[in-house]
N, C-alpha and C positions, 0 to 999 in steps of 0.2 A: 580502481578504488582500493585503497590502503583501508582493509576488511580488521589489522591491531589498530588502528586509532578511533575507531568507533567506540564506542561508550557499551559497557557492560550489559549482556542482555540475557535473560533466559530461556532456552532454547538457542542461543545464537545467532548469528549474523544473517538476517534474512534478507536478502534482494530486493529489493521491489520489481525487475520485472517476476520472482518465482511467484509474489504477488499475484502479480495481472496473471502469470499465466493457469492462475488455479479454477480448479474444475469442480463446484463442489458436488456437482452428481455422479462425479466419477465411480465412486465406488459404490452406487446404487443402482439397484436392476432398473430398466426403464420402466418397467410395471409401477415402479414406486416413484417417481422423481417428482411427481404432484403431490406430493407430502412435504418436498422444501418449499418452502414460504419466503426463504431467502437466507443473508448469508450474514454473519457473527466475525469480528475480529478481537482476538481479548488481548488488554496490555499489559502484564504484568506488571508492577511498579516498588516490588520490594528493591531494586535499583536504578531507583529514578528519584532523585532528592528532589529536582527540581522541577517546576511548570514549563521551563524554556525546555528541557531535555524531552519531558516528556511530549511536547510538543515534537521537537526532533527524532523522536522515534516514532512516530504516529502519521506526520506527514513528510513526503506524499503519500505513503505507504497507504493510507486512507482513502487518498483518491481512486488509486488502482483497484483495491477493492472495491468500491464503487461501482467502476466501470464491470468488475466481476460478476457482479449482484443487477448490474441494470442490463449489461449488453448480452445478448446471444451470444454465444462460442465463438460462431463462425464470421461474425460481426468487428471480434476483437482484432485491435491491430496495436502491438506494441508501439512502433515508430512512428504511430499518427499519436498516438498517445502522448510517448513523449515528446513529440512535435508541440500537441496544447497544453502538456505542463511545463516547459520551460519558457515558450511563447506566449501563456496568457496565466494560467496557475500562477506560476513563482511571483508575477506580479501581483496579483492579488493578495498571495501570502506576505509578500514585501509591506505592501498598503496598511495590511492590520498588526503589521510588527511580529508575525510569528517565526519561531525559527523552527526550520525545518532541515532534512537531508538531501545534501547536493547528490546522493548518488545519481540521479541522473544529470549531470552538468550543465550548467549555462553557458 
């Protein structure tokens, strides 16, 4: 993935698998982790002019987090993941005309 032709972002260029692979009890003693309720992604959009971009940075990245908030740690699997979002996601997002980021390839 050609990480310069991406579209301006702040904080920069985020992966989508760093995505899936985040943890968000990591940094919380196990005493406390029944105080997440669940999980937050924020978009900045002071460089995002557009509805179509801002869509391209949001999905799939969206789904992955998803899966981050729904499945168990040890449940998660990057390569079945991207298995369903190139084999059944992309399509769907194709259907409703969204554009979104190839990073994981077709």
């Amino acid at each position: 993935k050609d990480k310069k032709r991406e579209p301006l972002a702040i904080g920069g260029y985020l992966p989508i698998e760093k995505v899936y692979e985040l943890e968000p009890t990591d940094q919380i003693s196990e005493e406390n982790t029944h105080h997440v309720l669940g999980a937050q992604v924020n978009l900045w959009t002071e460089y995002i002019p557009t509805p179509q971009q801002l869509e391209y940075m949001f999905l799939p990245r969206m789904l992955a987090l998803s899966e981050v908030a729904w499945c168990q740690s040890g449940n998660k699997d990057f390569a079945r993941f991207k298995t369903a979002v190139i084999g059944h996601e992309f399509q769907i997002l194709d259907l409703l005309g969204y554009s979104y980021c190839l990073e994981i390839e077709k």
